[in-house]
C-alpha positions as CSV (number, residue, x, y, z in Angstrom):
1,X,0.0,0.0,0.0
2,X,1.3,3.5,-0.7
3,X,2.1,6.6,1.3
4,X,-0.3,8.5,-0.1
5,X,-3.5,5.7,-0.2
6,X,-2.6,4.8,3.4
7,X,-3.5,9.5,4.2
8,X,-6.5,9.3,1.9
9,X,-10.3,9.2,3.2
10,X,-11.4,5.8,3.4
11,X,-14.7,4.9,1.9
12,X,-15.6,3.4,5.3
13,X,-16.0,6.4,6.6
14,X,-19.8,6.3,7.1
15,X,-20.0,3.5,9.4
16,X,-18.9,6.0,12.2
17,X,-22.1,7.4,12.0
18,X,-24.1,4.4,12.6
19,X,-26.3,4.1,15.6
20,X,-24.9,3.0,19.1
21,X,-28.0,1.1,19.7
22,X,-28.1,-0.5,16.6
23,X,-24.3,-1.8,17.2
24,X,-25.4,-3.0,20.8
25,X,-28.4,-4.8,18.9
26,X,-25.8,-6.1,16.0
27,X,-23.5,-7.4,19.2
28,X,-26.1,-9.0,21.2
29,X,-28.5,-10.9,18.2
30,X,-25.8,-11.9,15.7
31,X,-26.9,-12.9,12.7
32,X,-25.2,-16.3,13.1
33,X,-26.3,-18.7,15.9
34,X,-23.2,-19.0,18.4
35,X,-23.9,-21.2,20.6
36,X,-23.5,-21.9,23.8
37,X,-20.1,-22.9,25.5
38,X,-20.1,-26.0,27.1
39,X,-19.4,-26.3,30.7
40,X,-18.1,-29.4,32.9
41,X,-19.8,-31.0,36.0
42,X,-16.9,-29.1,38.7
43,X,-18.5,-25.8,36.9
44,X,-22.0,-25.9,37.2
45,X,-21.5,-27.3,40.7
46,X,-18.9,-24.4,41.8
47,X,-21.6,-22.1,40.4
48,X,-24.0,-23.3,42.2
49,X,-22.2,-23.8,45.4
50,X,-24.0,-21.5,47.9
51,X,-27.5,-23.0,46.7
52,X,-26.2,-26.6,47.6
53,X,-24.7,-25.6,50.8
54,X,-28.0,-24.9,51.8
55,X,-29.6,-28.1,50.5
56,X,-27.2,-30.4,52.8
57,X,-28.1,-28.1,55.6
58,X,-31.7,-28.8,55.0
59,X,-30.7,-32.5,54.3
60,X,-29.4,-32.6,57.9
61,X,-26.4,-35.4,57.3
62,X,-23.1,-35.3,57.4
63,X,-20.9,-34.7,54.0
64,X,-20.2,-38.3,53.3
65,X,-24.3,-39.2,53.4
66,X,-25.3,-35.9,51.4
67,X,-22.4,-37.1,48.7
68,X,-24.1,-40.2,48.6
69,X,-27.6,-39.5,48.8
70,X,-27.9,-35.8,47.0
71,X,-24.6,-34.8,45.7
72,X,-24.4,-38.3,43.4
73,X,-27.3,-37.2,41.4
74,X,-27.3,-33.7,41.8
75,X,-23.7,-34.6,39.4
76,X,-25.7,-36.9,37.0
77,X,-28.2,-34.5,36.8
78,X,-25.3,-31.7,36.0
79,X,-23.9,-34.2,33.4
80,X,-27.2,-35.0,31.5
81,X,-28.7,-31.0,31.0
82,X,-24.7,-28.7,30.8
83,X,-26.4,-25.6,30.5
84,X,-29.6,-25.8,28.6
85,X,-32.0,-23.3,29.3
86,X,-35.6,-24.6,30.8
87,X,-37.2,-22.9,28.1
88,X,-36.9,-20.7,25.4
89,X,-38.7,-17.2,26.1
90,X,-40.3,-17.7,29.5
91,X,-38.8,-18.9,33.0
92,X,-35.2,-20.0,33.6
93,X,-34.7,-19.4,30.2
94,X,-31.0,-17.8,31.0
95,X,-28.2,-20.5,30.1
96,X,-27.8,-23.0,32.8
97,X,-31.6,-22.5,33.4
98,X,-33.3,-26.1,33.6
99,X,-30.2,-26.9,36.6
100,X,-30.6,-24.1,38.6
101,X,-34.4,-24.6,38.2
102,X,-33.9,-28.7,39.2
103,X,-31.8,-27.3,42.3
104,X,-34.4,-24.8,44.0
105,X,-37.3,-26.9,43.3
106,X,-35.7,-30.0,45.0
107,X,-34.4,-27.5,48.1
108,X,-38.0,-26.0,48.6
109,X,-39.8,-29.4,48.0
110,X,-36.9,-31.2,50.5
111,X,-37.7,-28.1,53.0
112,X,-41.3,-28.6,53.1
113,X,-41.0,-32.3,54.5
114,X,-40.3,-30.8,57.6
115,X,-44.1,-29.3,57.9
116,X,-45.4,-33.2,57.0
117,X,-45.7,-36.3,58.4
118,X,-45.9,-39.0,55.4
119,X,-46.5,-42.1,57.1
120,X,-49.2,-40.7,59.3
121,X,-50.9,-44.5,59.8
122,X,-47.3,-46.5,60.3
123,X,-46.2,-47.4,63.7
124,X,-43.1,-44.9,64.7
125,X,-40.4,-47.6,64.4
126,X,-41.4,-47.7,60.4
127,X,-42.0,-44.3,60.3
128,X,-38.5,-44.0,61.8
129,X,-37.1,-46.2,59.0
130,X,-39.3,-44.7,56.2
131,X,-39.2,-40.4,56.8
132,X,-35.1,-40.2,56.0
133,X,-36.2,-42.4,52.3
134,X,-39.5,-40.0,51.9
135,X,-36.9,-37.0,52.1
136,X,-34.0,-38.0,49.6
137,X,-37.5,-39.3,47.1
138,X,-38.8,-35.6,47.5
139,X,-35.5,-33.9,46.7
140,X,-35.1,-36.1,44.0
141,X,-38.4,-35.4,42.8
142,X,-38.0,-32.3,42.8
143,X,-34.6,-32.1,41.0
144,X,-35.8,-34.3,38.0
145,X,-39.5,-33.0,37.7
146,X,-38.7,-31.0,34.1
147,X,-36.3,-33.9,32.9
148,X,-38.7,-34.5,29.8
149,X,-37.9,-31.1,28.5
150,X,-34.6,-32.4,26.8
151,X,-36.8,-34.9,25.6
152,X,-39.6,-33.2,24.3
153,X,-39.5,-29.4,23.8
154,X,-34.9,-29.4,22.3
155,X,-32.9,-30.3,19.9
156,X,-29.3,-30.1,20.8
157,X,-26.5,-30.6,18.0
158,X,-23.0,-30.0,18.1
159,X,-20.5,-27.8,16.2
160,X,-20.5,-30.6,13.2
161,X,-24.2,-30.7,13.2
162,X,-24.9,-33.9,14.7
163,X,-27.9,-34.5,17.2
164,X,-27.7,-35.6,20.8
165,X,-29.3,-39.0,21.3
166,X,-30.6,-37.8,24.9
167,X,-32.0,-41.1,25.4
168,X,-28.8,-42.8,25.4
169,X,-26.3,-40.5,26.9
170,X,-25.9,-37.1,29.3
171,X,-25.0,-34.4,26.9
172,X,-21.9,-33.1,29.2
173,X,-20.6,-37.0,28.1
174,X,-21.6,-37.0,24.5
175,X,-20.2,-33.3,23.9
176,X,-17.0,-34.9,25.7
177,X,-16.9,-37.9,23.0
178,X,-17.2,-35.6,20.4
179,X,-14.5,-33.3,21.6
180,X,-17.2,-30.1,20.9
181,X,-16.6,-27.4,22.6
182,X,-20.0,-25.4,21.8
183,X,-23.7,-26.9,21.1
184,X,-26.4,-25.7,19.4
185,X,-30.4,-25.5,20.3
186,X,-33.1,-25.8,18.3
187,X,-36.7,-25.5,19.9
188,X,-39.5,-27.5,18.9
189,X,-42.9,-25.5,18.2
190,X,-46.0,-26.8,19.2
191,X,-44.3,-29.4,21.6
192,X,-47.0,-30.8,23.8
193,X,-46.1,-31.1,27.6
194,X,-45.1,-34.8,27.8
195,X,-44.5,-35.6,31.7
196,X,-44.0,-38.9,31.5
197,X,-40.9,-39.1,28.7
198,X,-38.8,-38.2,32.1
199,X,-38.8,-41.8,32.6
200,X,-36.6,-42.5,30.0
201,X,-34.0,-40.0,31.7
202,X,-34.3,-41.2,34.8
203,X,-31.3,-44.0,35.1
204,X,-28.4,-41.8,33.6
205,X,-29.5,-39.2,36.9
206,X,-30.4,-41.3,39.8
207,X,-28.4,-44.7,40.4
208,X,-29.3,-48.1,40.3
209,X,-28.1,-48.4,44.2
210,X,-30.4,-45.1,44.9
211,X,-33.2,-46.5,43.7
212,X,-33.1,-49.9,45.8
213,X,-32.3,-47.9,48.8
214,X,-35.6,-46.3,48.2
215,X,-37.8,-49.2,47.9
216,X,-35.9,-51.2,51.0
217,X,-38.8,-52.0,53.6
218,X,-41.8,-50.1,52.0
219,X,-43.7,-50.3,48.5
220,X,-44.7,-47.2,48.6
221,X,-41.9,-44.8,48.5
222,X,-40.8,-45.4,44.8
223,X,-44.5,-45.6,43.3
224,X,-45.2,-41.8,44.2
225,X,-41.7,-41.4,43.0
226,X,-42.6,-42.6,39.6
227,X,-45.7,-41.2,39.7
228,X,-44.7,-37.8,40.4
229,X,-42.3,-37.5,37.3
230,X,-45.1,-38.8,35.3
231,X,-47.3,-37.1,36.2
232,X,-49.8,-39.5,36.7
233,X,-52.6,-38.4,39.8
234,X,-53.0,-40.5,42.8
235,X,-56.3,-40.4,43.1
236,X,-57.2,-43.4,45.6
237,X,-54.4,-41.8,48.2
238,X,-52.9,-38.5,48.8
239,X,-49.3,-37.9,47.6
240,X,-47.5,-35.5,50.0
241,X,-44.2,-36.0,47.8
242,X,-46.6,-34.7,44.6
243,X,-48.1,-32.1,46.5
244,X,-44.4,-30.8,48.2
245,X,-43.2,-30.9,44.3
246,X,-45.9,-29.3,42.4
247,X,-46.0,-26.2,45.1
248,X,-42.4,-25.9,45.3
249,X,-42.3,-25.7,41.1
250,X,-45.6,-23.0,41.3
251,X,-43.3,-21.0,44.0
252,X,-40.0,-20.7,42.2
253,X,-41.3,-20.6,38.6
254,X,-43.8,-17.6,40.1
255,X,-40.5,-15.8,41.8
256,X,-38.3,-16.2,38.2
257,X,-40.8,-14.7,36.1
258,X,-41.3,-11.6,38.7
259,X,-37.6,-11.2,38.9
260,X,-37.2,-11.5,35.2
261,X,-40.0,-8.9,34.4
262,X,-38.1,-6.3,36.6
263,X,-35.0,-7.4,34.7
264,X,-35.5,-7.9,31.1
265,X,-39.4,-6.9,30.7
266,X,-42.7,-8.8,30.7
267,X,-42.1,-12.4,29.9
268,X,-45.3,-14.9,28.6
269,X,-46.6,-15.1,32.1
270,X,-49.1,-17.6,33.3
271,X,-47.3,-20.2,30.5
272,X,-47.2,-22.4,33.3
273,X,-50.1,-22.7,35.1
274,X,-52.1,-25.0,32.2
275,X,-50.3,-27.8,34.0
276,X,-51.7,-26.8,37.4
277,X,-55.5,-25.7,36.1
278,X,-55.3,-29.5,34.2
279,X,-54.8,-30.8,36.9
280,X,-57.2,-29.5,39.2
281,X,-60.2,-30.3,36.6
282,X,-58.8,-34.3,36.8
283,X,-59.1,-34.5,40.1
284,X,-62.6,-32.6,40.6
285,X,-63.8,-34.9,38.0
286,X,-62.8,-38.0,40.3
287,X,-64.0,-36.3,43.5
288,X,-66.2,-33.4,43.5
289,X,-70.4,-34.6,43.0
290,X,-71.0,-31.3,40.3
291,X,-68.6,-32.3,38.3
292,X,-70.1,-36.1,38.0
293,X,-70.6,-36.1,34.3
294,X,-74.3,-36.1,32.4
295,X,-75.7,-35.7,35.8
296,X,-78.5,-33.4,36.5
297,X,-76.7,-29.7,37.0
298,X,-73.4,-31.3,36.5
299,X,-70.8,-29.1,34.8
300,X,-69.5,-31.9,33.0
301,X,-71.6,-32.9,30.0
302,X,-70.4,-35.5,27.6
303,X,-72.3,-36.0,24.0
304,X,-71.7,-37.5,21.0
305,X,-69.8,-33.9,19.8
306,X,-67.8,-34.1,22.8
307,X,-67.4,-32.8,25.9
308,X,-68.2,-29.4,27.4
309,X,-67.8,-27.9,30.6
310,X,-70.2,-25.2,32.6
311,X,-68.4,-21.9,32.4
312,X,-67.9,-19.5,34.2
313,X,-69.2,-22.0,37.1
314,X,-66.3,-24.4,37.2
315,X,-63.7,-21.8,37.0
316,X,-64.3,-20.8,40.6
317,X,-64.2,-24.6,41.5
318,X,-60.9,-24.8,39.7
319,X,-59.6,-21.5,41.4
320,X,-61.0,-22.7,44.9
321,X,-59.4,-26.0,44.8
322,X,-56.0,-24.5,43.4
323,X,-56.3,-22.0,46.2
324,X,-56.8,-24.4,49.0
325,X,-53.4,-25.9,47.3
326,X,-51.3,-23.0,48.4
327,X,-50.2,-22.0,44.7
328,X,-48.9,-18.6,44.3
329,X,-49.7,-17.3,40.8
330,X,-53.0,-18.3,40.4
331,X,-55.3,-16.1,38.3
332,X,-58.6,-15.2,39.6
333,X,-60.8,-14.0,36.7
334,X,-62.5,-16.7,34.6
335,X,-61.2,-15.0,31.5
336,X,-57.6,-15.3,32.4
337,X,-58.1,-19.3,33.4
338,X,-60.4,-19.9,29.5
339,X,-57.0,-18.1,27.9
340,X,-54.5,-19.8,29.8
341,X,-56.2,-23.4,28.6
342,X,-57.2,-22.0,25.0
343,X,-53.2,-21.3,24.7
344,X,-52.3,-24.6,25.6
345,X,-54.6,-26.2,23.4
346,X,-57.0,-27.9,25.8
347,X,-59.9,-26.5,25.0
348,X,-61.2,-25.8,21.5
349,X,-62.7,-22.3,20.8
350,X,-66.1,-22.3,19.1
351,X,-64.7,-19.7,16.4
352,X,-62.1,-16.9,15.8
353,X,-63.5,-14.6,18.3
354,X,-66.2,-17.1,20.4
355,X,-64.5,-19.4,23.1
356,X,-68.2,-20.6,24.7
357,X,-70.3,-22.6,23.1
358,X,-74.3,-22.3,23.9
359,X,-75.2,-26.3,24.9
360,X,-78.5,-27.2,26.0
361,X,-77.8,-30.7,28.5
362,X,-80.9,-32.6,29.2
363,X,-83.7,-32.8,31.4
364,X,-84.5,-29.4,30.7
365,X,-83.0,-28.4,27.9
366,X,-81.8,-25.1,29.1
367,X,-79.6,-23.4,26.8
368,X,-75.9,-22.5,28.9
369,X,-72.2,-21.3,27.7
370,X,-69.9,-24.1,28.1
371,X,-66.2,-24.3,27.1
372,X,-65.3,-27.3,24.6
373,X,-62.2,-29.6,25.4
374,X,-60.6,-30.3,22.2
375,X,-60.6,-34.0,23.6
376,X,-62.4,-36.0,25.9
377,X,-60.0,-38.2,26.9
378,X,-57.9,-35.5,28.6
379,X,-59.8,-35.5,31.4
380,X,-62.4,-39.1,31.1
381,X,-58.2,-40.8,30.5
382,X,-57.8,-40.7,34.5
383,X,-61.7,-41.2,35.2
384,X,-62.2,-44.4,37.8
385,X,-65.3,-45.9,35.9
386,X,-66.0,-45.3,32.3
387,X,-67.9,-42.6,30.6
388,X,-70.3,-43.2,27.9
389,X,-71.7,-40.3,25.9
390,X,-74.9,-39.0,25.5
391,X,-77.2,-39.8,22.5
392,X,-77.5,-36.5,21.4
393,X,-75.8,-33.6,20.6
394,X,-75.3,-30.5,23.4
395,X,-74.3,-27.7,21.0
396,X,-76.8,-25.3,19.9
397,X,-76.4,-24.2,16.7
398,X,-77.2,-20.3,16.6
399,X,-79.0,-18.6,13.2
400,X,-76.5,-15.6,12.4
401,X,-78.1,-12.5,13.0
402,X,-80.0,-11.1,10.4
403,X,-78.5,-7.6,8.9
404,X,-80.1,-4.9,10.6
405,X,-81.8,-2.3,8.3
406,X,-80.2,1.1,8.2
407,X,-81.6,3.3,10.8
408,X,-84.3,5.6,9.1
409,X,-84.0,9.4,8.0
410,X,-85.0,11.0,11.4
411,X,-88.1,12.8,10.9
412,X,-89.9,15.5,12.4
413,X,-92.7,13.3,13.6
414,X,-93.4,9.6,13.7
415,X,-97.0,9.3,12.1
416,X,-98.9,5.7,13.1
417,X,-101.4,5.2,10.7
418,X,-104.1,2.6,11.3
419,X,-104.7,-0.6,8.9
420,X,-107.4,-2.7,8.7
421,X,-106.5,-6.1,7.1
422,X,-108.6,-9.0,5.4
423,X,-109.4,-11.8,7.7
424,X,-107.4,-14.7,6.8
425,X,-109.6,-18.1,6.0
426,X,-107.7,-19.5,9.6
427,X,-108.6,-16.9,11.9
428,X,-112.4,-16.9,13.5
429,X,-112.3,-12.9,14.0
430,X,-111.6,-10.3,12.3
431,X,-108.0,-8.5,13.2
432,X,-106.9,-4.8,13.2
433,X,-102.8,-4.1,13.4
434,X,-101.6,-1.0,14.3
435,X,-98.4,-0.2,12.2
436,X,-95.9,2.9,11.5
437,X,-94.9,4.9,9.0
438,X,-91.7,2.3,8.1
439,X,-93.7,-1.0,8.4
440,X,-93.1,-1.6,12.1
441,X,-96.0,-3.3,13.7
442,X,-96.8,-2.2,17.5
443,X,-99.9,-3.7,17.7
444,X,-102.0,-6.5,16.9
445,X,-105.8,-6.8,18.0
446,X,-108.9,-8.4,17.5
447,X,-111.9,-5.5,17.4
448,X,-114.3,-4.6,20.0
449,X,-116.8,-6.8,18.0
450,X,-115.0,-9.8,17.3
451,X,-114.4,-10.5,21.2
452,X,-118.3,-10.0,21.9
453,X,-118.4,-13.0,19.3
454,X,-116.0,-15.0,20.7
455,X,-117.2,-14.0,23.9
456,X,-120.6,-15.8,23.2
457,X,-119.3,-18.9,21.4
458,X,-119.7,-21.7,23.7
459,X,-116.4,-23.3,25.4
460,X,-116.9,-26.9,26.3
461,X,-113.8,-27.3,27.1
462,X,-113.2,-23.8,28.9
463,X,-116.5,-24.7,30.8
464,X,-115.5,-28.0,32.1
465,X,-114.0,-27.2,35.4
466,X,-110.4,-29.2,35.8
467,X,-109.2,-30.1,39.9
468,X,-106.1,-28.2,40.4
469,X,-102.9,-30.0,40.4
470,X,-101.4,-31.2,43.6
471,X,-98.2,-29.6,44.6
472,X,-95.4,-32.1,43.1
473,X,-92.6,-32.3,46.3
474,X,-88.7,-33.0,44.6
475,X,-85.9,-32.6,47.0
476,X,-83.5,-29.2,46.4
477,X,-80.1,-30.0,47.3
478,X,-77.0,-28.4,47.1
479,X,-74.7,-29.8,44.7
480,X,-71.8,-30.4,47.0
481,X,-74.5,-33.0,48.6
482,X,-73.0,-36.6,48.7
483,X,-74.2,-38.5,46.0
484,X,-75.9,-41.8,47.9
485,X,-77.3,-39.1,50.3
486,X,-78.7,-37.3,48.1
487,X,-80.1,-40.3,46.1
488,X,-81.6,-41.7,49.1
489,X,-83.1,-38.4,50.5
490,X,-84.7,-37.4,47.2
491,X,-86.4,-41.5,47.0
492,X,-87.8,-40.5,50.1
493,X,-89.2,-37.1,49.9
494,X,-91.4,-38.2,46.4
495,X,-92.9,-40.2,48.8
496,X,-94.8,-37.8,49.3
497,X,-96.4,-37.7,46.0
498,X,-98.2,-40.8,46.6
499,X,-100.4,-42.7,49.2
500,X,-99.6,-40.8,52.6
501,X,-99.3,-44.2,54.6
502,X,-96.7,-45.5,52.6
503,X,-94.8,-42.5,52.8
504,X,-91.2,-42.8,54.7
505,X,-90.7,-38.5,54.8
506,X,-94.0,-36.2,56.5
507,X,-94.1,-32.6,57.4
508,X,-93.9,-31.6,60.8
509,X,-94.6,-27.8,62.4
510,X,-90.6,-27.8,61.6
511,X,-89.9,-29.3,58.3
512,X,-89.8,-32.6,57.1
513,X,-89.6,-35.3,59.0
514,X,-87.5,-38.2,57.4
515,X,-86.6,-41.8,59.0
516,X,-83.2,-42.6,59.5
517,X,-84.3,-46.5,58.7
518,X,-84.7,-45.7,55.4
519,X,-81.2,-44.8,55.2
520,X,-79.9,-48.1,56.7
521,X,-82.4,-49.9,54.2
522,X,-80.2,-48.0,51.5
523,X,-77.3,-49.0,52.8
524,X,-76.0,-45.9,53.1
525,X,-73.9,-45.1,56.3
526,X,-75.9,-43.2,59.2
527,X,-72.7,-41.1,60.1
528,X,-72.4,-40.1,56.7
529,X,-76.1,-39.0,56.5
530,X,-75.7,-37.1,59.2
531,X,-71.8,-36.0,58.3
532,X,-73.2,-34.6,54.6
533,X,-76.8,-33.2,56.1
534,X,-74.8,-30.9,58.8
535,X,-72.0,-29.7,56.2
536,X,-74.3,-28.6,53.5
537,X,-76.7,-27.3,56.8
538,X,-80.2,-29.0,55.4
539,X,-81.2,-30.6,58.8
540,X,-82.4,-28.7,61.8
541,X,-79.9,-28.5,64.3
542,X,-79.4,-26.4,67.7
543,X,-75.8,-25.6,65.8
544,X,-74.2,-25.6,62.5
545,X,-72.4,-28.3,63.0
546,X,-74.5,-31.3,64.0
547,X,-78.0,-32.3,63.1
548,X,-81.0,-33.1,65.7
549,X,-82.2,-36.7,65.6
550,X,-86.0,-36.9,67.0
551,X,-88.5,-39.5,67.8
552,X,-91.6,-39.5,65.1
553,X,-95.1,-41.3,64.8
554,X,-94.5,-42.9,61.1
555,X,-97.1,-45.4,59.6
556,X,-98.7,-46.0,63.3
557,X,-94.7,-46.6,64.6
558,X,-92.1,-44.8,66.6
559,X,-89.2,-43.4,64.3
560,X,-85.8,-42.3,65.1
561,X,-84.7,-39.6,62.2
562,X,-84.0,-36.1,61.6
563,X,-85.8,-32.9,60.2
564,X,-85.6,-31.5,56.9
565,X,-85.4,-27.7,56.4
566,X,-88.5,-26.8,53.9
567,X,-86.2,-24.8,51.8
568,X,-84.9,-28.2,50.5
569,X,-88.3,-29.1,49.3
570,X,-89.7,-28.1,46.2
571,X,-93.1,-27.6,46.2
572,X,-93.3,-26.3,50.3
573,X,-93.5,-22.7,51.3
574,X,-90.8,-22.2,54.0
575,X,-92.9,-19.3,55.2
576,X,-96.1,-22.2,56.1
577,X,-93.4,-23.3,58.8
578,X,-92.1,-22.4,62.3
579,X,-88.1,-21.2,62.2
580,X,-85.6,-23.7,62.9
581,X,-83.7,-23.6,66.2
582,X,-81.0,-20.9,66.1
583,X,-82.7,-19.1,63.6
């Protein structure tokens, strides 16, 4: 290069003048992918090294027991996810994400054993051998409770392009074998939340030895293991270990996205929660009596288009039994919890801009708004006794709305002229309609004439004087009743509709009296009976929480039962009776 080129202006003058925040955007979103640098198991761990410190606290064992128990997996786990992020726009979605998120759900999960007994029902000497296993399964839980991510939601390649067979090898090992120093990710769109593929993982993070340790003296211990990482509901027992896990994951995925908004603005929030609000409609379908499908005022109904649930009614039974749950994060407004479950793809929105759909369920064919899963099986799959649908259809199918006229000129003054029309061969009177200016009709009459005719035609049938119906008495109960109660209560209160001697429920200056040997004939449990009468308050009772049982002359005999408030009757006037006791 010569003197004088190497004095001259240079033609790249101009890029001086480019935009310091358009070189910080050019620096931080390169237009090639670079990767991320892989990072050994002593790294992560270092990193990392306050946050464990407090786990073997928790843990409460000396360093050789935590390395064997914890720290063993806690380095498979390191070895199987490097640094992949949890996910790729929303929480822990920094590098080294889905480990630190493992970590701090295991810690709070481990923490909250110390706030449970497990083994509430064993003797203390197995409860003594059992609560140390219950508390390395809940950490461990909790550290591999997003495993199926790598499985399901990533694709990870290395600098040649190959793909990382995650069901065969830990990708710190793989990376190692093919001497790459940097790996690539490639999300998966659409990729449905697969709980169970976690499974698979499971062996290269906790150790054969582990695992027996766990299942030594108990059967139980490693079932709710398994069943947590699947995500598979227990609905016959209660699963502390599930519950400690899925409350610990609600807590810290809650506190990342608040820390991230404050940090790097407003994430996707509420991405998580269809996992939670999924899970609270399985298990009211298994144990709440409204949400028995096809029964009368259920808010399940199943047809042969599929199956629809009663909104906004079930939200607040989702919200309530979430609540009760201790999830932070929850949303309150129905309209948050239908977009939440429309995002996921669980429910299937009538049209672009319509998520209800009018159903009308049987026995009386009321027309309600309903939200549509987009398959029954998500929630009849977990359902205890099988489901069949309903002969007929539920959705309503709605005429569009006819196109409204323009809106008339305005005009001074609305004339109403008065028409008399020709009386039709069908019609026994003449008619006279009363009609505006634009056609609107605002009244329709017979004259003053044609009613003195009809007026003097005989009726035989109007003449013929009909008995007025008897009052029809159904029982009114809330739906939170239980269901054999209920059954049983309502068989006996239509006896009332028939022959008075053979009825088993009579009114009394208080209610309804109804024999408790009825009940026992129904094989239905006398402490239940009275259990489900005083928690849903239908009995008289000197308190809210127990119901009065009194003697009663029934069919010439002496009968121990209780008394029925009238305002569980249809078909009584509560104001014909005298006031409970205690008002």
């Amino acid at each position: 290069m010569s003197l004088l080129s190497f004095f001259a202006p240079r033609r790249a003058a101009p890029a001086a003048r480019t935009d310091p925040a358009r070189a910080a955007d050019a620096a931080t979103y390169p237009s090639v992918d670079p990767g991320l640098a892989a990072g050994s198991v002593d790294q992560l761990l270092a990193a990392h090294e306050e946050l464990l410190s407090r786990i073997k606290l928790c843990y409460g064992a000396d360093r050789a027991t935590f390395e064997a128990d914890l720290l063993t997996s806690v380095r498979n786990f390191a070895d199987f996810v490097n640094l992949l992020p949890a996910t790729a726009d929303n929480y822990y979605c920094e590098v080294g994400g889905l480990f630190r998120l493992g970590l701090e759900v295991g810690f709070y999960a481990l923490q909250g054993t110390d706030g449970h007994i497990v083994s509430g029902r064993s003797t203390i000497s197995t409860r003594r051998l059992l609560e140390p296993r219950w508390r390395q399964a809940t950490f461990l839980a909790g550290l591999c409770s997003e495993l199926h991510r790598t499985l399901s939601h990533v694709v990870v390649t290395d600098d040649r392009g190959e793909e990382w067979p995650a069901y065969l090898s830990p990708l710190t090992s793989w990376l190692q074998r093919r001497r790459s120093k940097r790996f690539f990710i490639r999300w998966l769109s659409g990729a449905q939340e697969t709980r169970a593929l976690g499974l698979f993982a499971l062996r290269h993070i906790v150790p054969e030895q582990t695992m027996q340790h766990l299942a030594t003296g108990n059967s139980v211990v490693v079932p709710q293991f398994l069943a947590c990482l699947a995500g598979v509901p227990q609905y016959r027992e209660q699963s502390i270990l599930a519950e400690l896990v899925k409350r610990a994951t609600a807590l810290v995925i809650d506190r990342n996205l608040i820390a991230s908004a404050n940090r790097y603005g407003r994430p996707i929030l509420g991405a998580h929660l269809e996992r939670y609000l999924l899970d609270a409609m399985r298990r009211l379908i298994t144990s709440h009596t409204a949400w028995v499908p096809n029964q009368e005022r259920s808010r399940v109904w199943y047809g042969k288009d599929g199956l629809f649930i009663v909104w906004p009614n079930a939200a607040a039974e989702i919200r309530k039994l979430l609540e009760e749950d201790e999830l932070p994060g929850i949303p309150k407004a129905p309209e948050t919890i239908l977009e939440i479950l429309l995002g996921a793809k669980v429910l299937e929105a009538r049209s672009g801009t319509e998520a209800l759909w009018p159903i009308a369920p049987p026995p009386g064919k009321n027309v309600i708004e309903a939200v549509k899963l987009s398959s029954p099986e998500i929630l009849l799959s977990g359902h205890l006794d099988p489901v069949s649908p309903l002969e007929v259809a539920l959705a309503v199918r709605t005429q569009p709305k006819a196109r409204e006229p323009a809106p008339p000129s305005p005009q001074p003054e609305q004339l109403s002229l008065e028409v008399h029309l020709p009386t039709p061969p069908s019609m026994s009177a003449p008619e006279r309609q009363v009609v505006t200016d634009d056609g609107e009709i605002l009244s329709s009459e017979c004259s003053d004439a044609a009613h003195d005719e009809a007026a003097q035609e005989p009726n035989n049938e109007a003449t013929l004087s009909e008995p007025a119906p008897l009052p029809v008495f159904k029982l009114d109960a809330p739906m939170r009743l239980n269901p054999r109660v209920r059954d049983a209560l309502a068989a006996a209160i239509d006896t009332m509709n028939g022959d008075s001697k053979a009825a088993i429920a009579i009114t009394v200056p208080a209610g309804v009296f109804v024999s408790l040997e009825h009940f026992k004939r129904a094989n239905v449990d006398l402490p239940v009976v009275l259990r489900s009468l005083a928690e849903t308050g239908m009995a008289v009772g000197r308190d809210s929480s127990r119901v009065d049982t009194v003697q009663h002359e029934l069919g010439g005999q002496s009968e121990l039962g209780f008394v029925l408030k009238p305002a569980f009757v249809r078909g009584l006037d509560p104001a014909d009776f005298a006031p409970a006791p205690g008002g």
